[in-house]
C-alpha atoms as a printed R data frame, in Angstrom:
    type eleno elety resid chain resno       x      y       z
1   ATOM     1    CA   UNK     A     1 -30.149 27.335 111.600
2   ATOM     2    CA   UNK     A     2 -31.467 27.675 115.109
3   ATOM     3    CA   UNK     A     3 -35.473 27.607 115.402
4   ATOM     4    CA   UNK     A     4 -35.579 28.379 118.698
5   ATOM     5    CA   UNK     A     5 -34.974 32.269 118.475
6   ATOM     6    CA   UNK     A     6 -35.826 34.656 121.569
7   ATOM     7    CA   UNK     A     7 -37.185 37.909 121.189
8   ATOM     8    CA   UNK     A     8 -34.983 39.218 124.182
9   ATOM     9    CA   UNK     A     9 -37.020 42.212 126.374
10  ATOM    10    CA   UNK     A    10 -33.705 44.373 127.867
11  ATOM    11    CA   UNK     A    11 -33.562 45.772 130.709
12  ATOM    12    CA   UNK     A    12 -33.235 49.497 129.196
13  ATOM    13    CA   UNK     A    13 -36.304 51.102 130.101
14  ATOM    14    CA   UNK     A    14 -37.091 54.086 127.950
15  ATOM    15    CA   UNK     A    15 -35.170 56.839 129.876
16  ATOM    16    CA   UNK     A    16 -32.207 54.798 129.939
17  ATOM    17    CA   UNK     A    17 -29.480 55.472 127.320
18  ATOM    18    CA   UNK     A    18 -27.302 52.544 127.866
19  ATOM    19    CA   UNK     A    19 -26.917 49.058 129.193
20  ATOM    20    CA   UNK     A    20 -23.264 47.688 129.991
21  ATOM    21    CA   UNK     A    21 -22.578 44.479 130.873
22  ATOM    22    CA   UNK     A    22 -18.585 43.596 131.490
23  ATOM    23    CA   UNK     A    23 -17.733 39.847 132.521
24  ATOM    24    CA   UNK     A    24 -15.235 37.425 132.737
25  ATOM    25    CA   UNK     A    25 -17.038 34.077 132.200
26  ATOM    26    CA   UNK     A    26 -16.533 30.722 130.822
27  ATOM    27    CA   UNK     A    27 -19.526 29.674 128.915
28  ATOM    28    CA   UNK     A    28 -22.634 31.530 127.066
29  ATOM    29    CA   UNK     A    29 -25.940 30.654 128.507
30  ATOM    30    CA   UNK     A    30 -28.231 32.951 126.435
31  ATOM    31    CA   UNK     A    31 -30.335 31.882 123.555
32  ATOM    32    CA   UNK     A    32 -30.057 32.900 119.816
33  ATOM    33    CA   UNK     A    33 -32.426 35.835 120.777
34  ATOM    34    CA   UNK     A    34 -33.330 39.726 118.912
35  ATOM    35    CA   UNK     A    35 -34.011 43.105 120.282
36  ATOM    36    CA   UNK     A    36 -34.794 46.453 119.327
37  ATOM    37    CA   UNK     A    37 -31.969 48.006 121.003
38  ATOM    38    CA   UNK     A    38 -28.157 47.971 119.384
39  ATOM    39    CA   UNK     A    39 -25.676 46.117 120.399
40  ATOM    40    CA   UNK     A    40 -22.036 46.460 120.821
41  ATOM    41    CA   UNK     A    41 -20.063 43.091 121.864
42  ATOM    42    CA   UNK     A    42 -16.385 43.030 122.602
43  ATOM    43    CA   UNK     A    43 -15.058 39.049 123.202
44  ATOM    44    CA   UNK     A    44 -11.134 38.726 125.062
45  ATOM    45    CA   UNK     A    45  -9.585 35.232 125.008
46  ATOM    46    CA   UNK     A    46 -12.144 33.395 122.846
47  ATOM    47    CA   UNK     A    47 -10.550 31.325 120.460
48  ATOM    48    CA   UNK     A    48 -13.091 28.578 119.033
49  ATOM    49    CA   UNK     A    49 -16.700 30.544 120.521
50  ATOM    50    CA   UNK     A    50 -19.016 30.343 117.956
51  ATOM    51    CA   UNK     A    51 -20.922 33.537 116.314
52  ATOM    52    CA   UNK     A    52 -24.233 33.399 114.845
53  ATOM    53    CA   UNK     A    53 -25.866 36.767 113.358
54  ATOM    54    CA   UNK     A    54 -28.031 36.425 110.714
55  ATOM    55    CA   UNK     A    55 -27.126 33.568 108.607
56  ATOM    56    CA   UNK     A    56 -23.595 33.441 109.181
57  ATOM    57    CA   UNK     A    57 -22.310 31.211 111.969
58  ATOM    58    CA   UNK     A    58 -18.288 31.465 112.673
59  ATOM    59    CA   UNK     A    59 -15.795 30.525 115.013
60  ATOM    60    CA   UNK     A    60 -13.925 33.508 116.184
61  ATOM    61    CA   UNK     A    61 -10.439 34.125 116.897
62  ATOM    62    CA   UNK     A    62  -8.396 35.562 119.775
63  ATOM    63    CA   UNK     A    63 -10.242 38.986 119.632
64  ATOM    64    CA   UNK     A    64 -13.373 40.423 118.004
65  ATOM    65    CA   UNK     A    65 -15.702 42.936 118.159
66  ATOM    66    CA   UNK     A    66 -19.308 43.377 116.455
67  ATOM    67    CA   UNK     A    67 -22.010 45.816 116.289
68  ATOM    68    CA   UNK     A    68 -25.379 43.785 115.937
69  ATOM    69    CA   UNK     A    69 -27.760 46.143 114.475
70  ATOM    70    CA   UNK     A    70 -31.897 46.236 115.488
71  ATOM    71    CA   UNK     A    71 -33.893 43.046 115.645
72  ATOM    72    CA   UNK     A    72 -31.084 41.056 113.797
73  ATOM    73    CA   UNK     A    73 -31.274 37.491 115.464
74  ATOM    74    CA   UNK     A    74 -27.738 36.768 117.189
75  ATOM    75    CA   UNK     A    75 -25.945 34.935 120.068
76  ATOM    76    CA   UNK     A    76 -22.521 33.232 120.782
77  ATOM    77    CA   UNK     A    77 -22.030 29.770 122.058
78  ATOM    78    CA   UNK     A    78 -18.995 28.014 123.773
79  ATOM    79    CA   UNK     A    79 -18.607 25.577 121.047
80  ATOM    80    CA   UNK     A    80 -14.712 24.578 120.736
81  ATOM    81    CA   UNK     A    81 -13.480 27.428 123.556
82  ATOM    82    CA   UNK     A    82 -11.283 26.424 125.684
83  ATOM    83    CA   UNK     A    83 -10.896 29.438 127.700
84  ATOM    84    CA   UNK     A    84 -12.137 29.560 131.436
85  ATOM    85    CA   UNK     A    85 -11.740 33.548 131.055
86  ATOM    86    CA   UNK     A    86 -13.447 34.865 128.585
87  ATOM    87    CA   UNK     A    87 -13.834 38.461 128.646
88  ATOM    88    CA   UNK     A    88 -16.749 39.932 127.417
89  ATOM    89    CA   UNK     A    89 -18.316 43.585 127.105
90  ATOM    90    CA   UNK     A    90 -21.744 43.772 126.215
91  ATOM    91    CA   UNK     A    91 -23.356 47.406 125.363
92  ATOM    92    CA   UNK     A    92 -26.759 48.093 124.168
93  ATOM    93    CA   UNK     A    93 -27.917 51.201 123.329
94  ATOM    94    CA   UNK     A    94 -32.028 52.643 122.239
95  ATOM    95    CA   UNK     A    95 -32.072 52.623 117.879
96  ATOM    96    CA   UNK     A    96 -33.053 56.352 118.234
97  ATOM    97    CA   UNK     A    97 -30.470 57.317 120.763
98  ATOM    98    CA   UNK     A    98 -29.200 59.396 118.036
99  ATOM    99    CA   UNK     A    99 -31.738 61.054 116.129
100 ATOM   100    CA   UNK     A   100 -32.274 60.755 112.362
101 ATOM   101    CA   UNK     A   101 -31.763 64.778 112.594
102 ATOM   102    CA   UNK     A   102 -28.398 64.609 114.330
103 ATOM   103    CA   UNK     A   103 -27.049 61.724 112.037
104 ATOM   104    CA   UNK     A   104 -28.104 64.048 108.922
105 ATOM   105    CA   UNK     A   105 -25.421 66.251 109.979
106 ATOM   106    CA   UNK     A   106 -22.498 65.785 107.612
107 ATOM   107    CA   UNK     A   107 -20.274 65.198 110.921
108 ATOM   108    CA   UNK     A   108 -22.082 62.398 111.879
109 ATOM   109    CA   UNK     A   109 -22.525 60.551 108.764
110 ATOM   110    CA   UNK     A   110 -19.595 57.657 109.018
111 ATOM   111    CA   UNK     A   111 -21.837 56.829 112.107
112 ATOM   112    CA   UNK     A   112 -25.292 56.988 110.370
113 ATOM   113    CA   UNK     A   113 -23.522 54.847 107.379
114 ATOM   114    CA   UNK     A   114 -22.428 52.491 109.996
115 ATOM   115    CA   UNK     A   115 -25.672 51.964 111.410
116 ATOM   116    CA   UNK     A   116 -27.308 51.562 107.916
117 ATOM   117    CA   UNK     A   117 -24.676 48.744 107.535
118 ATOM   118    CA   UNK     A   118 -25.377 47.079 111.138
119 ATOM   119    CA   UNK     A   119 -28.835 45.561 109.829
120 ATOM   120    CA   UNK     A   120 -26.710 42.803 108.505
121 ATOM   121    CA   UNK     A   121 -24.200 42.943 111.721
122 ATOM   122    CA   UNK     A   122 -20.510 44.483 111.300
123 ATOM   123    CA   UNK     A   123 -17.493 42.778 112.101
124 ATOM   124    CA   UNK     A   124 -14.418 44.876 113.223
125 ATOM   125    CA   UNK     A   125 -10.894 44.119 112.218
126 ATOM   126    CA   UNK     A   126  -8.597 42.641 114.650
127 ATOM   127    CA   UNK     A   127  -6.488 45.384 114.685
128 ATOM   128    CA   UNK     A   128  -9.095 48.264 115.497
129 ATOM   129    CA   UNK     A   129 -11.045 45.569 118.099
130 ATOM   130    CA   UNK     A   130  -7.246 45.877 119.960
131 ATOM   131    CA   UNK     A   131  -6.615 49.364 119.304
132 ATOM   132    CA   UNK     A   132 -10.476 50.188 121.275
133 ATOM   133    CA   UNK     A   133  -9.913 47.262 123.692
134 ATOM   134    CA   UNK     A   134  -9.116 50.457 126.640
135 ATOM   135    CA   UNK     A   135 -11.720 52.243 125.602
136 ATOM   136    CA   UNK     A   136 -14.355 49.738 125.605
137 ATOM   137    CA   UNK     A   137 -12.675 48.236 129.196
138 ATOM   138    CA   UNK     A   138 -13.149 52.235 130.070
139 ATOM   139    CA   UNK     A   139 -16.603 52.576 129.107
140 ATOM   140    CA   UNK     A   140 -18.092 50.185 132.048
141 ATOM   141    CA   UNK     A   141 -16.549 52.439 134.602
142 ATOM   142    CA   UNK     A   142 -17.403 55.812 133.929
143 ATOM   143    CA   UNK     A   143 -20.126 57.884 134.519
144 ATOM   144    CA   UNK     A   144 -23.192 60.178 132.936
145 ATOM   145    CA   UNK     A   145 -22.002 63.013 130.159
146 ATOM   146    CA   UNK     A   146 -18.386 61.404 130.000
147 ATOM   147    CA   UNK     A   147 -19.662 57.929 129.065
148 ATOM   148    CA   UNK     A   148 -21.938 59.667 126.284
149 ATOM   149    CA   UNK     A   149 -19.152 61.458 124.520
150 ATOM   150    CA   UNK     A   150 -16.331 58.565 125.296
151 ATOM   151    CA   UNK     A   151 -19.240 55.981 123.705
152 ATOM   152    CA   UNK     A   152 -19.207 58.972 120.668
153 ATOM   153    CA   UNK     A   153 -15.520 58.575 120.278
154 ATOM   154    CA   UNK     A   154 -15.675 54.746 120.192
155 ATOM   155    CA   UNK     A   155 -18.488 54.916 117.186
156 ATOM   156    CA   UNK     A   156 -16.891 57.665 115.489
157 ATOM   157    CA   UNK     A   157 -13.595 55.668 115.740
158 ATOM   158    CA   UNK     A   158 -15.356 52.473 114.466
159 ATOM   159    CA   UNK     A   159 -17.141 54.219 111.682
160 ATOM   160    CA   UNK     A   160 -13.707 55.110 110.025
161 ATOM   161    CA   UNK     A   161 -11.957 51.786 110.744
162 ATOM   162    CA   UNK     A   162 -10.758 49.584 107.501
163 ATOM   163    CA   UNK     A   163 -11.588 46.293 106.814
164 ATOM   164    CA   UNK     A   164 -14.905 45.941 108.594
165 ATOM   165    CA   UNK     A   165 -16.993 42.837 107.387
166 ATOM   166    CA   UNK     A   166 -20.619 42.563 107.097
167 ATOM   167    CA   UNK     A   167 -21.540 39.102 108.690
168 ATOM   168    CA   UNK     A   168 -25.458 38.543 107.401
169 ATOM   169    CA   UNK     A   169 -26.459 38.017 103.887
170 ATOM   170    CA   UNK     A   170 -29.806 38.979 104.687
171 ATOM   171    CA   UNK     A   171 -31.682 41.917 106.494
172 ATOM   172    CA   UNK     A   172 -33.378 41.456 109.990
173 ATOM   173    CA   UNK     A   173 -37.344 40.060 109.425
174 ATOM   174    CA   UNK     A   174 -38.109 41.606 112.421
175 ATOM   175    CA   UNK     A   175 -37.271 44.685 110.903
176 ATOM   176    CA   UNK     A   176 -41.047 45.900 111.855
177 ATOM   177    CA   UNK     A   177 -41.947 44.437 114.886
178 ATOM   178    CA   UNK     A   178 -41.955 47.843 116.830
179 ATOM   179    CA   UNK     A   179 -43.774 49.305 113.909
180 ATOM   180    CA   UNK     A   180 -47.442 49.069 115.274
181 ATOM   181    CA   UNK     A   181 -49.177 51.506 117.144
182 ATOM   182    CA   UNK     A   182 -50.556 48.931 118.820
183 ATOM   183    CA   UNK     A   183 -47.353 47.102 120.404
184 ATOM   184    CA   UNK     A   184 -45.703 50.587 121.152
185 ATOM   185    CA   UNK     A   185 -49.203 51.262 122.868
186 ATOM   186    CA   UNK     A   186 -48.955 47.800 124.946
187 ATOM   187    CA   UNK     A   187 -45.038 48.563 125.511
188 ATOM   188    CA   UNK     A   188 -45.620 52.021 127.107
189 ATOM   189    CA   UNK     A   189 -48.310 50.561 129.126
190 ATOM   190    CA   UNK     A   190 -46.409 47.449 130.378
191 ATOM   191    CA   UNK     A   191 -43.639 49.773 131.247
192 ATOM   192    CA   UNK     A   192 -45.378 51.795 132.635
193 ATOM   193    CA   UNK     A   193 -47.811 49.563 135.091
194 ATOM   194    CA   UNK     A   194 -46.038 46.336 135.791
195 ATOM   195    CA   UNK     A   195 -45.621 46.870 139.109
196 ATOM   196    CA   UNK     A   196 -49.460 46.534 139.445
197 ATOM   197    CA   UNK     A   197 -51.953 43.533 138.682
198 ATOM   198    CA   UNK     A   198 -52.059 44.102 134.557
199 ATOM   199    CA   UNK     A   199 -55.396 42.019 133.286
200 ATOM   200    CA   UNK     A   200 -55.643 40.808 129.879
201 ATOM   201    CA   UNK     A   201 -59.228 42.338 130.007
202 ATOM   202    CA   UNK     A   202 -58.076 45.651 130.492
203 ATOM   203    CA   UNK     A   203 -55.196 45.707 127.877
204 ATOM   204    CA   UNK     A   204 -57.626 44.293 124.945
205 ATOM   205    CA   UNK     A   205 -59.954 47.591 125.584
206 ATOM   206    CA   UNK     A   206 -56.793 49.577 125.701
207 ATOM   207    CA   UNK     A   207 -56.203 48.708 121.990
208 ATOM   208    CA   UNK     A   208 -59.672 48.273 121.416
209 ATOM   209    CA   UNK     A   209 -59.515 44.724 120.494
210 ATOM   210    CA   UNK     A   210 -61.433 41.356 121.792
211 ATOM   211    CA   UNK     A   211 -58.966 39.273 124.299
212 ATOM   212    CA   UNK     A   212 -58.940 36.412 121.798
213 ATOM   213    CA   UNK     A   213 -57.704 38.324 118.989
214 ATOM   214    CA   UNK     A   214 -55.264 40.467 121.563
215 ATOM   215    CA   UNK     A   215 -53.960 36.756 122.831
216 ATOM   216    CA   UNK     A   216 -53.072 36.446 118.907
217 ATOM   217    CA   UNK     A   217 -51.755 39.589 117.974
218 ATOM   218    CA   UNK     A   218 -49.556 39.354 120.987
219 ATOM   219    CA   UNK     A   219 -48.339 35.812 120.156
220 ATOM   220    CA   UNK     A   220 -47.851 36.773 116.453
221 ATOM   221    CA   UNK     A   221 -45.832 39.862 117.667
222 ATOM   222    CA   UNK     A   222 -44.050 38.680 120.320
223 ATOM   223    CA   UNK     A   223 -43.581 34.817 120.571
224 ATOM   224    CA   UNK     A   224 -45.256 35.168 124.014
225 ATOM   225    CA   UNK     A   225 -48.392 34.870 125.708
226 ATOM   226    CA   UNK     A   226 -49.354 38.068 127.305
227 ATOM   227    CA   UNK     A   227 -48.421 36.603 130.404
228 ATOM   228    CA   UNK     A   228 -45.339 35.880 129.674
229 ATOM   229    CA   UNK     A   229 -44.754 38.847 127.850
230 ATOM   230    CA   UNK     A   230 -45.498 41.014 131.388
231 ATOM   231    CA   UNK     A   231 -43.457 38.225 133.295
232 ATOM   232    CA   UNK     A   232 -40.654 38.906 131.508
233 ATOM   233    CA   UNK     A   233 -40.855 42.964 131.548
234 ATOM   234    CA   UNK     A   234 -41.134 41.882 135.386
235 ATOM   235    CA   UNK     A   235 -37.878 39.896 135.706
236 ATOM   236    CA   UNK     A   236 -36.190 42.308 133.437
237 ATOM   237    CA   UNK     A   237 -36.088 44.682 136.289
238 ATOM   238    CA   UNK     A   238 -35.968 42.003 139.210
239 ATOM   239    CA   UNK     A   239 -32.325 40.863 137.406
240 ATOM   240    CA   UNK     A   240 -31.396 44.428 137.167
241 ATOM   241    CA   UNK     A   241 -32.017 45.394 140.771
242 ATOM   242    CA   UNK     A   242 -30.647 42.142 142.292
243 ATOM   243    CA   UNK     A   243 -27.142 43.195 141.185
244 ATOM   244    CA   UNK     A   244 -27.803 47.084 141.650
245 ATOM   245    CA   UNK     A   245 -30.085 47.360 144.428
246 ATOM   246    CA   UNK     A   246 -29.377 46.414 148.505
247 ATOM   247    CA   UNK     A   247 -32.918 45.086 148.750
248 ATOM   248    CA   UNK     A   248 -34.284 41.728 149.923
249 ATOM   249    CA   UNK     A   249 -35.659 38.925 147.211
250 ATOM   250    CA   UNK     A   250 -39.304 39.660 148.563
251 ATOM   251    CA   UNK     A   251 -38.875 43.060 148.169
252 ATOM   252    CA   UNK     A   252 -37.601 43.096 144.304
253 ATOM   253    CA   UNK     A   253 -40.615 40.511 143.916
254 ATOM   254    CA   UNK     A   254 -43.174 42.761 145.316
255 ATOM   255    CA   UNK     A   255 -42.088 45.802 143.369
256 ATOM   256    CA   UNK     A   256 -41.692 44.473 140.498
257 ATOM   257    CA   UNK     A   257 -45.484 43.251 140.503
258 ATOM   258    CA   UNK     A   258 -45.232 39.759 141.833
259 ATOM   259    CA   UNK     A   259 -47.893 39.508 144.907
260 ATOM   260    CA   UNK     A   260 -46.193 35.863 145.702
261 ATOM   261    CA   UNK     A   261 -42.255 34.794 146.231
262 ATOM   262    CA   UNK     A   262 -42.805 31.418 145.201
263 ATOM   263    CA   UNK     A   263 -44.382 32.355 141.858
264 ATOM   264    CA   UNK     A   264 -41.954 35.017 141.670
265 ATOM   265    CA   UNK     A   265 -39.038 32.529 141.904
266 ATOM   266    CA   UNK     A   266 -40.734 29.619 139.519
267 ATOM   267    CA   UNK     A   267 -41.143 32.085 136.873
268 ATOM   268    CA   UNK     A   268 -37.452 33.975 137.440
269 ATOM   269    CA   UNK     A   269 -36.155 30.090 137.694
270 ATOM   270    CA   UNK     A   270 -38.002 29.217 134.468
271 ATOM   271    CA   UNK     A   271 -36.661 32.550 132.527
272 ATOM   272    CA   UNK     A   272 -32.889 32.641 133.972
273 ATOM   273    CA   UNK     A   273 -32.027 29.280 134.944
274 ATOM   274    CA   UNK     A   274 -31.030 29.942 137.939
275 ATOM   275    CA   UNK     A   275 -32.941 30.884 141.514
276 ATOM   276    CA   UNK     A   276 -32.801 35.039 142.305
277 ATOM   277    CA   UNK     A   277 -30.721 34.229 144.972
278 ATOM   278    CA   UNK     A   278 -27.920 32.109 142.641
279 ATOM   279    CA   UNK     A   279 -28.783 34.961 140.127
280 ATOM   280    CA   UNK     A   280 -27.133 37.999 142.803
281 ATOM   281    CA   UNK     A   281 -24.487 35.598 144.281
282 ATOM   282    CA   UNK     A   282 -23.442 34.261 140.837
283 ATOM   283    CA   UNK     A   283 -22.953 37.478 139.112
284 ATOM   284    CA   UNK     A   284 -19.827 38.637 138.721
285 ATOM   285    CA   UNK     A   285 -18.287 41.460 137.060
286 ATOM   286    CA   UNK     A   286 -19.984 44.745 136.277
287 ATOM   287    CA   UNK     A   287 -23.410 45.683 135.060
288 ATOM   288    CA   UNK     A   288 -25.159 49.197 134.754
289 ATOM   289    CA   UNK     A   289 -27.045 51.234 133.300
290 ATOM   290    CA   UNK     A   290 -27.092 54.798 132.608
């Protein structure tokens, strides 16, 4: 099994609801990675990817669809595709975007049951995945309360689908890595302030801790220096605006805290493979987030 496992840092910042990413393509670039967040990935025309969640590693068919629950490692590769159009639909959505009160409510349980099942990752019969093909297709087009309540409709419909297949004999590990009071303290503050200079001084008096034994609990936690950690919050939101936002590459460096272009574009190069500029001209297809 893959060692080399990313803990990914999305680019849904707390008052976002969802990220939607929609894509023909023909090859997967990312890393066997976890997040926090859910995730909801429709494939088109990819015979012969490969699909690793968990422990189980498959070549897919025609059509698929999977919902990847929190911090379950994951990722597709190329592998035996053939296809030079691969469609894919990529939605991740906050693990308390629906609150444990709400998905008490008898109404809501298929959903709450489905998200119980996700920790191992669920995948979706053929038949449903092509029955919810429009609505999924639909869902990167529209806009605020509609995409809520469509998105609603396309869990609701998934919870109640036949012959769905857990994929992952085992349950996530990472299953507590938010759970510290300390790493949601150093989230909300990287969030928060990485725009502006962020010294490893004053973060290991924020949580009250000496900056040799912050450098470890963040490397423990995280997989990252604390460097890298803020880096990658950083380029998080540089990605995000060079597709969404008419600004220059200077000016995405500079707000998102990088006081030099050519650091900014060894350490973008270094996380995304690519230059910014390759990064916005490269990109095509559809990505927001609402």
């Amino acid at each position: 099994m893959h060692k080399d496992i990313h803990r990914e840092i999305t680019q849904l910042s707390p008052e976002d609801s969802f990220l939607v990413f929609d894509r023909v393509k023909d090859d997967f670039d990312f890393p066997i990675h976890f997040h926090p967040e859910f995730e909801l990935n429709f494939i088109a025309n990819g015979k012969g990817v490969r699909r690793i969640v968990g422990d189980s590693m498959e070549e897919i068919e025609e059509i698929e669809l999977v919902l990847v629950g929190p911090n379950l490692q994951h990722g597709w590769e190329l592998h035996n595709c053939k296809s030079k159009a691969i469609h894919e639909v990529t939605i991740h959505f906050h693990n308390d975007l629906l609150d444990s009160k709400l998905l008490s409510r008898r109404i809501m349980k298929p959903i709450k049951d489905m998200f119980e099942r996700s920790a191992h990752g669920i995948l979706f019969s053929a038949k449903i995945s092509e029955e919810i093909k429009p609505k999924i297709q639909r869902l990167s087009k529209i806009d605020s309360i509609d995409y809520f309540l469509e998105f609603i409709s396309v869990l609701h419909d998934l919870a109640n689908s036949r012959k769905q297949r857990l994929l992952s004999t085992y349950i996530s590990e990472n299953k507590n890595f938010e759970n510290s009071q300390k790493i949601k303290t150093i989230y909300e503050f990287v969030q928060e302030n990485y725009q502006n200079k962020i010294s490893l001084e004053e973060m290991s008096q924020l949580v009250s801790m000496s900056q040799v034994s912050f450098n470890r609990f963040i490397k423990k936690r995280t997989g990252k220096t604390f460097i890298d950690y803020v880096n990658d919050t950083r380029i998080g939101y540089a990605a995000r605006w060079l597709i969404e936002k008419d600004m220059s590459i200077a000016e995405i460096a500079f707000n998102c805290g990088f006081n030099n272009i050519a650091n900014f574009n060894r350490v973008f190069k270094k996380t995304k493979n690519c230059t910014p500029s390759q990064y916005r001209e490269e990109f095509s297809g559809i990505k927001r987030v609402l």
